[in-house]
ROPALO-497660 format. One line per field, with one value per residue: x, z, y of N, C-alpha, C in turn; residue in one letter; residue number from 1. Coordinates in steps of 0.001 Angstrom, whole numbers. Layout:
% ROPALO-497660
n.c1	c(X/...)
n.c3	c(Z/...)
n.c2	c(Y/...)
ca.c1	c(X/...)
ca.c3	c(Z/...)
ca.c2	c(Y/...)
c.c1	c(X/...)
c.c3	c(Z/...)
c.c2	c(Y/...)
res	c(A/...)
n	c(NUM/...)
END
This chain:
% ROPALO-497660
n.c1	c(39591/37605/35993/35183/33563/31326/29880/29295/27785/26004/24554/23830/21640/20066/19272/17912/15914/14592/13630/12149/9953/8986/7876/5625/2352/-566/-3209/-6718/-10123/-13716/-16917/-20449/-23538/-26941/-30237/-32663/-35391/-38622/-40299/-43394/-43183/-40816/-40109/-38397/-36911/-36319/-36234/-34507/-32123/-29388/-25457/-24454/-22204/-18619/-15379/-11666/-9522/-10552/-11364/-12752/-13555/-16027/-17380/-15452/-16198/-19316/-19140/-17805/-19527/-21982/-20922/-20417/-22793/-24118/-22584/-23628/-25749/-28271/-30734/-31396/-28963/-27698/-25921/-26775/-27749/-31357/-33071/-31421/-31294/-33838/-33774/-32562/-32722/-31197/-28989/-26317/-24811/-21810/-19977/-18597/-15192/-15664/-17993/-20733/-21797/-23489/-25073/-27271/-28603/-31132/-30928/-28444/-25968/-25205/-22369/-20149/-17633/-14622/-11086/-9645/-6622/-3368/-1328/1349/1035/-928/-4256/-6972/-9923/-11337/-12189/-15325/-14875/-12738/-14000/-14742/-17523/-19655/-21569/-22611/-24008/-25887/-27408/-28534/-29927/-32226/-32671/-34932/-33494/-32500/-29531/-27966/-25148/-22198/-18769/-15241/-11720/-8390/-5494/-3118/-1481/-2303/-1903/-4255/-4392/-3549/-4558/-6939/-10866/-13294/-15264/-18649/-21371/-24920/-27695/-30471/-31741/-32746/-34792/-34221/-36699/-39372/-40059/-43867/-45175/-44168/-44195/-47292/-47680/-46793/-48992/-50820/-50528/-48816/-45803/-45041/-45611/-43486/-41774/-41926/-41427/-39833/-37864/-37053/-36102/-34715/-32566/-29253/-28957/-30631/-30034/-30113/-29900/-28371/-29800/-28193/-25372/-21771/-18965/-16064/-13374/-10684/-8104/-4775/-4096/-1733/-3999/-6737/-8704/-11995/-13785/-16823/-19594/-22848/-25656/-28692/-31642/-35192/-38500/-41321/-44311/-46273/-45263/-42895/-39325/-37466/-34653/-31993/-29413/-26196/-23680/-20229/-17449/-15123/-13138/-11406/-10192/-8014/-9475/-12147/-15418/-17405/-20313/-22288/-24845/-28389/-31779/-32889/-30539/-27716/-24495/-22082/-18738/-15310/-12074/-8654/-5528/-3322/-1119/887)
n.c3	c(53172/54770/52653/52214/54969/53989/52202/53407/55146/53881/52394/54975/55823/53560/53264/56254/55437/53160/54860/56682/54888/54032/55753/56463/57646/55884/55108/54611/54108/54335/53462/54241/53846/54825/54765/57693/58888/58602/61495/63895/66286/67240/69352/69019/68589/65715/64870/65914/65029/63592/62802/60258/58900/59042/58559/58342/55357/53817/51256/48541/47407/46118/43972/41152/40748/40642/38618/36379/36427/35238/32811/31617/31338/29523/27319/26241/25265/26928/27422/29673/30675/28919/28563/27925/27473/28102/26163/24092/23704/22978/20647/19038/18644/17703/18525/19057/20821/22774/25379/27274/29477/31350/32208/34120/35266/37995/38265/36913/37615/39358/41344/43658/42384/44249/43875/43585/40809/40445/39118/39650/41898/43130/45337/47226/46406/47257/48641/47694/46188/46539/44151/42504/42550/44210/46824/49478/51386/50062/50919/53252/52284/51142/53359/54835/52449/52457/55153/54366/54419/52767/50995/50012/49809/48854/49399/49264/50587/50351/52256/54492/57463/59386/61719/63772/63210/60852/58956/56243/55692/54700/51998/52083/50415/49629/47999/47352/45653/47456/46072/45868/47368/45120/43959/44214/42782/40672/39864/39526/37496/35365/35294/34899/32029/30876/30051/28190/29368/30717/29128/28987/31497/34523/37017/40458/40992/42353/45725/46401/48883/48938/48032/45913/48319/48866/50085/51760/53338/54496/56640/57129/59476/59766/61855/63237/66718/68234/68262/66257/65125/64294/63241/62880/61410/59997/57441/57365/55450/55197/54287/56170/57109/56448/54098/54584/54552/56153/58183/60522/62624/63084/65012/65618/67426/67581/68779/67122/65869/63995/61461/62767/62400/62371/63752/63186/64428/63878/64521/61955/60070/59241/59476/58308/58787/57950/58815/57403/57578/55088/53079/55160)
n.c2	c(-19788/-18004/-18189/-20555/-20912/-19138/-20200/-22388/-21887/-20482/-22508/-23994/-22404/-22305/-25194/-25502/-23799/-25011/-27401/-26271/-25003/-27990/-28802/-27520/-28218/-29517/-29713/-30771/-30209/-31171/-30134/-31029/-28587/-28243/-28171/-28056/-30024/-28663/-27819/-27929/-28064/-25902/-23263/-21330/-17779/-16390/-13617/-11639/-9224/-8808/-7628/-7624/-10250/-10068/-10390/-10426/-10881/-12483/-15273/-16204/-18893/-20469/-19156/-18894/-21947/-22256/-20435/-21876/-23762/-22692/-21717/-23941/-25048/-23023/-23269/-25694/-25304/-23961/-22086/-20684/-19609/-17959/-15307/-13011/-9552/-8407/-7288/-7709/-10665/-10422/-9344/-10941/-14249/-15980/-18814/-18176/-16968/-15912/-18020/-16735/-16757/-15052/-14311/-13389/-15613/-16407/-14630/-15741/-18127/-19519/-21314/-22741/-24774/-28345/-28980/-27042/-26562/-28224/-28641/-31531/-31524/-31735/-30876/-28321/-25439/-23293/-22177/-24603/-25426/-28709/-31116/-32597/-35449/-35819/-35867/-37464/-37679/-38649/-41433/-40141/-38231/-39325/-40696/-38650/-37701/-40049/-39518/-37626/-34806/-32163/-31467/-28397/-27742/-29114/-29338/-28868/-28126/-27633/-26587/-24595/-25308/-22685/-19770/-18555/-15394/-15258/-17338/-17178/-16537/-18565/-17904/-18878/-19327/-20682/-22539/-21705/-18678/-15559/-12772/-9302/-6973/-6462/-2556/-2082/-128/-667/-3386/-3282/-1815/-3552/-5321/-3154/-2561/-4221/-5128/-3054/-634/259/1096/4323/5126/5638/3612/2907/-38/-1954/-975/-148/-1412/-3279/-5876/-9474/-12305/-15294/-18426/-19872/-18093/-17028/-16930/-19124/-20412/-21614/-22771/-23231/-23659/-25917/-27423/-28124/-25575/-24196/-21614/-20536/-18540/-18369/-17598/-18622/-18524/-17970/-18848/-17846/-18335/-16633/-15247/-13748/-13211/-14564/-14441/-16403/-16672/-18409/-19063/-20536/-21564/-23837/-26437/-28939/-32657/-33838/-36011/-36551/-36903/-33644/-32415/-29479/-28057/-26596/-25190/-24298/-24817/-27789/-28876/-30721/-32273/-32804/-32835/-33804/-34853/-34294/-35353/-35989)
ca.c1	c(38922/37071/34612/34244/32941/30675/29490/28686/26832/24604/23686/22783/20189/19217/18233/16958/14645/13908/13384/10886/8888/8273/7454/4137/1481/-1326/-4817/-8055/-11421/-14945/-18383/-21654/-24372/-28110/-31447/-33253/-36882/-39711/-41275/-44509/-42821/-39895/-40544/-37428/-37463/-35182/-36146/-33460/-31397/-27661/-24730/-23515/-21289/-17674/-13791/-10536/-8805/-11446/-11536/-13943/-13162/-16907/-17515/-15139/-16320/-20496/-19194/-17541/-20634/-22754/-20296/-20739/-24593/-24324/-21999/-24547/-26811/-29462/-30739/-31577/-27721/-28103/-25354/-26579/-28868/-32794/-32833/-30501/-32142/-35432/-34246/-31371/-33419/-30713/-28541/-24905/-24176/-21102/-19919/-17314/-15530/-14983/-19291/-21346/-23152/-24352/-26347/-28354/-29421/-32151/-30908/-26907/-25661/-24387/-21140/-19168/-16680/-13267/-10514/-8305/-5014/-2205/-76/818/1336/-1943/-5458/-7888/-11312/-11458/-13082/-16108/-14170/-11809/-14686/-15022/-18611/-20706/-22840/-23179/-24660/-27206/-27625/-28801/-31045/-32481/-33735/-35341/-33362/-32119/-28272/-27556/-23478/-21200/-17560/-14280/-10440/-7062/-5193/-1810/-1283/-1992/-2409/-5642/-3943/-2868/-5852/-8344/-12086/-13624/-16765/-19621/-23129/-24931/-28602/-31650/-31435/-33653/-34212/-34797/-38023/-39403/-41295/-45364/-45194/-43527/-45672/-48713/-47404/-46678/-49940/-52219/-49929/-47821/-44121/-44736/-45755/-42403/-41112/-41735/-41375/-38411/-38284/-36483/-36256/-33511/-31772/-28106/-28989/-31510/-29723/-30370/-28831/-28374/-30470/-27019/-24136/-21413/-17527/-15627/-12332/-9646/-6584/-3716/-2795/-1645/-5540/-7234/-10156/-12757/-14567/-17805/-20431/-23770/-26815/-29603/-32461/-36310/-39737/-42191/-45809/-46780/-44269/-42112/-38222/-36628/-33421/-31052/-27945/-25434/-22161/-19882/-16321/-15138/-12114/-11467/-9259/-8215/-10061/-13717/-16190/-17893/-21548/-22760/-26445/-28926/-32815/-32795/-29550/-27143/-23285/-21135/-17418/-14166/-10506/-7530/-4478/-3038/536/1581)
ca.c3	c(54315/54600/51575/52398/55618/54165/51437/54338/56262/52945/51958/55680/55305/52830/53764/56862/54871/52581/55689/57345/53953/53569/57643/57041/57605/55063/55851/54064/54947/53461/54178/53912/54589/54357/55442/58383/58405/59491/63078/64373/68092/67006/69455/68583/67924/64970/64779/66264/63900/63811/62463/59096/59379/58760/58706/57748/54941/52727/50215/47920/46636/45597/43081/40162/41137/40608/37313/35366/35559/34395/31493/30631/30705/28368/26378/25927/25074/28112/27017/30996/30828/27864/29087/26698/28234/27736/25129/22681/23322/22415/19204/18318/18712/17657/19978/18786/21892/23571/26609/27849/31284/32600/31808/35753/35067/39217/38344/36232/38728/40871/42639/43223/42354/45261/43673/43058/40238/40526/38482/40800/42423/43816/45455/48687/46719/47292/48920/46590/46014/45908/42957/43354/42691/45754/47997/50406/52166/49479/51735/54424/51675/51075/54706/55118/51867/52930/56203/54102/54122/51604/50740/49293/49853/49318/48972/50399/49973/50641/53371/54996/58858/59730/62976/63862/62814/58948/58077/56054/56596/53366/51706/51820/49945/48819/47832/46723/45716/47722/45845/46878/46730/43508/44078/43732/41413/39134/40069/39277/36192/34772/35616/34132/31103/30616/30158/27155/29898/31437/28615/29570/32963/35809/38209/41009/40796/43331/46090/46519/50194/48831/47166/45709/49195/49085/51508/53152/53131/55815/56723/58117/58767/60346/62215/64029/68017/68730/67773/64768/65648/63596/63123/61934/61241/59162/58000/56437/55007/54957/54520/56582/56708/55715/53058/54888/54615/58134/58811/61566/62433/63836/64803/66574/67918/67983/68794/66288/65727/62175/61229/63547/61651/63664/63487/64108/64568/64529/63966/60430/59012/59905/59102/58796/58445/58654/58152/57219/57040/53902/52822/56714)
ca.c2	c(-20415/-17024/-18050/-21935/-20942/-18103/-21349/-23790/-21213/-20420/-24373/-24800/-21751/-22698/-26555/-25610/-23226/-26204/-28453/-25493/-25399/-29365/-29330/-26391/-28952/-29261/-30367/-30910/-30115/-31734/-30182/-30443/-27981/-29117/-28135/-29113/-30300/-27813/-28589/-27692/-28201/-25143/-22244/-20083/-16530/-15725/-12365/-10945/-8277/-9740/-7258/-8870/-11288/-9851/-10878/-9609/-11596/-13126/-15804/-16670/-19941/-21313/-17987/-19540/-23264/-21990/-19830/-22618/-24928/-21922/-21517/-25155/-25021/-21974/-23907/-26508/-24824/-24092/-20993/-20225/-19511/-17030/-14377/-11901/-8362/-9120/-6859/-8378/-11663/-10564/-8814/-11537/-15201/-17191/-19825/-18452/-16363/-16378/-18038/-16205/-17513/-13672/-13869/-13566/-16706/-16787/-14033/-16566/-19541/-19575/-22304/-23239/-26616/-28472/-29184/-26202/-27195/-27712/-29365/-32071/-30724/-32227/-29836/-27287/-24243/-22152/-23133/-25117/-26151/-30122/-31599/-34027/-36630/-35937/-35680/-38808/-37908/-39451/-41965/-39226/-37299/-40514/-40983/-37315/-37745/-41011/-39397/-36298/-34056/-31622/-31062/-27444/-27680/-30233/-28987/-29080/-27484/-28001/-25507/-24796/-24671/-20823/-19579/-17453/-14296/-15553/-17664/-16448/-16513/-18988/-17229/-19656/-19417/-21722/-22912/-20807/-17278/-14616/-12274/-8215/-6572/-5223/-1689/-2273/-25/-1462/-4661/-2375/-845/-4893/-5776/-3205/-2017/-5179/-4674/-1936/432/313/1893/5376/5425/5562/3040/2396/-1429/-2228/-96/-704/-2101/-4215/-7043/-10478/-12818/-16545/-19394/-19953/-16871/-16674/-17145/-20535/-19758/-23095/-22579/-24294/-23816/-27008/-28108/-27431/-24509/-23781/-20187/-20268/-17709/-18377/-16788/-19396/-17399/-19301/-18458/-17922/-18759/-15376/-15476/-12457/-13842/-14830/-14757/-17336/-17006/-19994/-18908/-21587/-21617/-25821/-27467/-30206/-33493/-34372/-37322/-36603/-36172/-33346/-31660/-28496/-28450/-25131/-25927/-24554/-25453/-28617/-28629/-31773/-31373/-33500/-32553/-34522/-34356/-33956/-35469/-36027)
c.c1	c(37637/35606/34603/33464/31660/29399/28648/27980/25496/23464/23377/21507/19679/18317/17655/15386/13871/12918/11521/9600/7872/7628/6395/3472/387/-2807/-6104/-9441/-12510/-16092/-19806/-23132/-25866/-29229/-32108/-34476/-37703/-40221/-41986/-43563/-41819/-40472/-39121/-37855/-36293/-35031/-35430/-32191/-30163/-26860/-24620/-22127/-19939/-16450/-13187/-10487/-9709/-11433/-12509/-13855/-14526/-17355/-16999/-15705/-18281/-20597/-18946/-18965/-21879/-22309/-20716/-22280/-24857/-23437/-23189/-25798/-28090/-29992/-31124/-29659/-26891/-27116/-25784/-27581/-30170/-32778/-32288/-31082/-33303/-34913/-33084/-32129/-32114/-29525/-27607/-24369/-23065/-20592/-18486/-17566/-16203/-17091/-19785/-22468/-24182/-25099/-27519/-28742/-30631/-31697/-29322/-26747/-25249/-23302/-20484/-17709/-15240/-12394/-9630/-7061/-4432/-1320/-87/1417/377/-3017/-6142/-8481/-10722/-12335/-13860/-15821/-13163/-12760/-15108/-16635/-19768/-21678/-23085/-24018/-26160/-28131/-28595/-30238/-32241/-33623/-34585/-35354/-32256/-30854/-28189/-26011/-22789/-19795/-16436/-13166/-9371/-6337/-3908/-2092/-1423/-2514/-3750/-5664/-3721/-4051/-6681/-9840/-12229/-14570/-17770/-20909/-23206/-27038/-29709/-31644/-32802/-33862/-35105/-35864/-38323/-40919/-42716/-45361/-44819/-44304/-46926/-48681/-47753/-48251/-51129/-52139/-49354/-46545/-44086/-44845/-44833/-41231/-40543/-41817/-40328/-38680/-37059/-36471/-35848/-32837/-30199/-27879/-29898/-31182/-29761/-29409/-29188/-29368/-29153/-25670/-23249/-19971/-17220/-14244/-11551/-8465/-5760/-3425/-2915/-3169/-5945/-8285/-11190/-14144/-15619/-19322/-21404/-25246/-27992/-30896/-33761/-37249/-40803/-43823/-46947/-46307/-43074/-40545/-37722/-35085/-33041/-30047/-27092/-23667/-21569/-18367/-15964/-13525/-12121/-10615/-9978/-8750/-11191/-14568/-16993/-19750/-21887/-24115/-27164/-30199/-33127/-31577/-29055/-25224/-22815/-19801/-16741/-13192/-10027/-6757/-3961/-1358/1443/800)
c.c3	c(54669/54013/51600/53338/54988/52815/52177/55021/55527/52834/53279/56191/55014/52609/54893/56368/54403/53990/56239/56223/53841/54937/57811/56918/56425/55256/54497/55009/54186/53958/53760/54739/54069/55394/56630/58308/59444/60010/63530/65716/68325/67393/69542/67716/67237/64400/65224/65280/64128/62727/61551/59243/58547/58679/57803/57104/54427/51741/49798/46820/45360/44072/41557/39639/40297/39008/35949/35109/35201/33181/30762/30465/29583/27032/25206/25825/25799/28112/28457/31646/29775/28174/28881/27884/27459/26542/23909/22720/23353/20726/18281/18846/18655/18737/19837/19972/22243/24928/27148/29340/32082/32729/33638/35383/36740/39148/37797/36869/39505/42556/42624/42807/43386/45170/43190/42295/40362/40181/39772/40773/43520/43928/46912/48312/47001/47758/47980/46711/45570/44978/43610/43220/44013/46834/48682/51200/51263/50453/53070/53642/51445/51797/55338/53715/52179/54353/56018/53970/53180/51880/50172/49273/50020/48519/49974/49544/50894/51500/53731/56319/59244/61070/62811/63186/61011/58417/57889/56043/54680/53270/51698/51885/48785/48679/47192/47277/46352/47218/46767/46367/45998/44032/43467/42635/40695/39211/39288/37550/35142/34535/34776/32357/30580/30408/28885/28290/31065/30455/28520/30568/33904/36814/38534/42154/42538/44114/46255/47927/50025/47546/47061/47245/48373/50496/52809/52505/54717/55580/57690/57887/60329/59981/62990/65125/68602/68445/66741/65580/64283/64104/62603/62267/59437/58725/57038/56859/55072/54685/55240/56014/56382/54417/53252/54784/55846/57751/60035/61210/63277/63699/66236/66477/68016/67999/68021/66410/64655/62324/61765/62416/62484/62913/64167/63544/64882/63502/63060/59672/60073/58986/59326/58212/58755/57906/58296/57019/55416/53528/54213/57571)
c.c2	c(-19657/-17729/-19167/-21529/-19790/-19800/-22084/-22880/-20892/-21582/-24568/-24103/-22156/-24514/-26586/-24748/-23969/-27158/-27889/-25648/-26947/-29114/-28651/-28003/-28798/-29944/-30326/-31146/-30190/-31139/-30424/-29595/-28614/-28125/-28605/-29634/-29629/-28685/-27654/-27499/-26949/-24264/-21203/-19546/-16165/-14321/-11057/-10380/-8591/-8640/-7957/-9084/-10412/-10560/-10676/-11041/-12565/-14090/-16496/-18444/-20711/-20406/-18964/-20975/-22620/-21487/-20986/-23804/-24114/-22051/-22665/-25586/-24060/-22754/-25089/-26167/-24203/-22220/-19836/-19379/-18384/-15672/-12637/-11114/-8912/-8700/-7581/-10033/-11691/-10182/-9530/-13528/-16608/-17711/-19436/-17242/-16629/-16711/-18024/-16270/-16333/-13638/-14241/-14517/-17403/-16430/-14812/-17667/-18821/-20473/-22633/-24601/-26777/-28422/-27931/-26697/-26873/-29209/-30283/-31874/-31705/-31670/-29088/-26338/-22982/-22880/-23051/-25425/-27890/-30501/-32521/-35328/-37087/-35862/-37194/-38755/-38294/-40178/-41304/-38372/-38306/-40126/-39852/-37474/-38569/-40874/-37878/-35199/-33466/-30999/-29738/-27010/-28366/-29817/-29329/-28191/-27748/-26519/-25900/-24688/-23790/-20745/-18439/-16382/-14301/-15951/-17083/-17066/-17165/-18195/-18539/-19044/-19935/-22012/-21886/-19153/-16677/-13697/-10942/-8132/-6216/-4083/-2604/-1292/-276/-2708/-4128/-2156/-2468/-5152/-5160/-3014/-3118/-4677/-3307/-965/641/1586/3324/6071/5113/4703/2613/1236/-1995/-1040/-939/-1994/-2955/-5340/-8720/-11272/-14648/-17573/-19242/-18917/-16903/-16848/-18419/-20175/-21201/-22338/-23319/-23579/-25122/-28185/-27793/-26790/-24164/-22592/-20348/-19333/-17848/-17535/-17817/-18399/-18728/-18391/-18344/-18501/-17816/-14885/-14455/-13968/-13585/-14950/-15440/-17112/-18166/-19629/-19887/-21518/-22922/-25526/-28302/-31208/-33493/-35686/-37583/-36459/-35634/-32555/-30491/-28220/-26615/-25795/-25340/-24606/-26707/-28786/-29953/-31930/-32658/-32655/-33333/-34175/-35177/-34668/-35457/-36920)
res	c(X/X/X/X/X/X/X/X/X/X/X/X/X/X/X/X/X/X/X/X/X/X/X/X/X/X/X/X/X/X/X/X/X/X/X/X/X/X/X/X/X/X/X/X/X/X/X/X/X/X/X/X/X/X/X/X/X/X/X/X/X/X/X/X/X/X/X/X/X/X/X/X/X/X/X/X/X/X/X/X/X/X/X/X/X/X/X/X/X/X/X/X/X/X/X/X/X/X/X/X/X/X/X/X/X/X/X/X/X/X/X/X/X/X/X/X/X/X/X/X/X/X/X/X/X/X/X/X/X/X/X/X/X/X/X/X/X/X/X/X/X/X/X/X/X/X/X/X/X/X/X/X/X/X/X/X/X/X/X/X/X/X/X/X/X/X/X/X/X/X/X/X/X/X/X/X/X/X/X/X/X/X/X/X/X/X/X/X/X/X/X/X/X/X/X/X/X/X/X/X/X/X/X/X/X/X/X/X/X/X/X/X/X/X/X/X/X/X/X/X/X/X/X/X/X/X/X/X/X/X/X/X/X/X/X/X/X/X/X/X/X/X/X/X/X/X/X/X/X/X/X/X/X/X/X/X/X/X/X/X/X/X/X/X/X/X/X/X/X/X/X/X/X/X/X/X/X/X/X/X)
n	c(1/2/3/4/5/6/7/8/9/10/11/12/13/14/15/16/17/18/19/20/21/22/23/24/25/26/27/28/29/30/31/32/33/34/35/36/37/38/39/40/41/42/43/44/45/46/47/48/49/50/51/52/53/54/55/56/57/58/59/60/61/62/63/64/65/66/67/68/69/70/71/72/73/74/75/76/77/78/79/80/81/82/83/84/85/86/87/88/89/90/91/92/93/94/95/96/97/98/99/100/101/102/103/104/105/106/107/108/109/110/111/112/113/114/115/116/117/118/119/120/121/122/123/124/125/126/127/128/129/130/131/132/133/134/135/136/137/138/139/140/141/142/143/144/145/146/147/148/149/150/151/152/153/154/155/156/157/158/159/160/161/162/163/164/165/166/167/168/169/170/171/172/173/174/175/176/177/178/179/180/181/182/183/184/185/186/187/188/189/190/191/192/193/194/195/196/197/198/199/200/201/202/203/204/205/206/207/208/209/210/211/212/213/214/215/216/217/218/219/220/221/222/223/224/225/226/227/228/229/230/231/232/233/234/235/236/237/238/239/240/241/242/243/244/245/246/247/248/249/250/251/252/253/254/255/256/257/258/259/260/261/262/263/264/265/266/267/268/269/270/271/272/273/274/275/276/277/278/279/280)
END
């Protein structure tokens, strides 16, 4: 009697465990980020020095998504995709390189694609990049071209329920690389010597604190109390009219309902977002 009851006390563990598992919620979330259009009438001062943007618990989802459609431009030949050190493709000409995945093919863009690639998933065991086939904001992406302006992020991913404390913070960057400064001398040296007169000389190119950034870099991080919330912290990069690089930042706290499609607005970037739910 002993070990039926110790039986019936296991199996109803173990289906309310089952029950708790099917019952996490699962959501999906679509965005796109975009440009706004320079105005003469724009008297904000974005010169204000902003801490970089932080948060515990990180994921980088767009990284793999940016690498595989490098890989497949190197595949195909695009010799801008060339993995190899300069070197070896000055003193090796021909196309049979390899394009290996583990290869850092971001370092090679100038510019991102909008679509960060990703195979289609059907599932709630881990969060995922949606493929562009699963993405539904197509004629908002028009709608947005249509009135001039320029898309640099259209993605989305799949998510569990987490409260503030669990969810992690997505990585997002996206659009045209900045890159750091290159010493004048070394400018100088190019210029009167051409690249032979690099050969015997030290230069320090790059400092560690002076690295290549992205147009748009930041964290978005969605959670569940009783509402959906959304975290977000951005930093879109531009040019000036001197050609010095500006920095903006746009950080916003929202409330959401699944199924809004909501906007968050800052006069050089523009954000447009929905979530859904997912299998519920």
């Amino acid at each position: 009697m002993k070990h039926l009851i110790t039986n019936v006390t296991l199996a109803l563990c173990l289906s309310a465990f089952s029950i708790d598992a099917q019952a996490e919620r699962w959501f999906e979330v679509e965005m796109i980020a975009f440009e706004q259009q320079p105005t003469d009438s724009l008297r904000e001062d974005f010169s204000l020095v902003h801490p970089p943007i932080e948060g515990k618990k990180q994921l980088d989802l767009l990284t793999g998504g940016f690498n595989a459609q490098g890989q497949q431009r190197c595949l195909e030949g695009d010799s801008d995709f060339d993995p190899r050190p300069f070197i070896e493709k000055m003193s090796n000409t021909d196309h049979s390189w390899g394009c290996d995945a583990n290869n850092d093919y971001i370092a090679l863009y100038d510019t991102l694609p909008i679509y960060p690639h990703a195979d289609p998933q059907e599932h709630m065991d881990n969060i995922y990049l949606l493929s562009e086939e699963q993405l539904k904001f197509e004629n908002v992406l028009k709608q947005l071209q249509r009135r001039g302006l320029q898309p640099i992020l259209h993605t989305g991913w799949r998510f569990p329920e987490q409260s503030q404390r669990r969810a992690p913070f997505i990585k997002i960057f996206a659009g045209k690389r900045f890159e750091s400064p290159i010493s004048q001398m070394f400018l100088d040296t190019i210029e009167q010597n051409g690249y032979l007169g690099l050969l015997d000389k030290s230069f320090n190119v790059k400092t560690e604190a002076d690295e290549d950034h992205w147009q748009l870099e930041g964290l978005i991080k969605i959670h569940v109390k009783h509402y959906l919330y959304v975290t977000s912290n951005f930093d879109i990069r531009y040019y000036m009219d001197n050609g010095d690089i500006q920095k903006a930042r746009m950080s916003q706290f929202t409330r959401v309902y699944s199924g809004d499609i909501h906007y968050l607005d800052h006069p050089k970037l523009g954000v447009i977002f929905q979530i859904r739910k997912y299998k519920h």
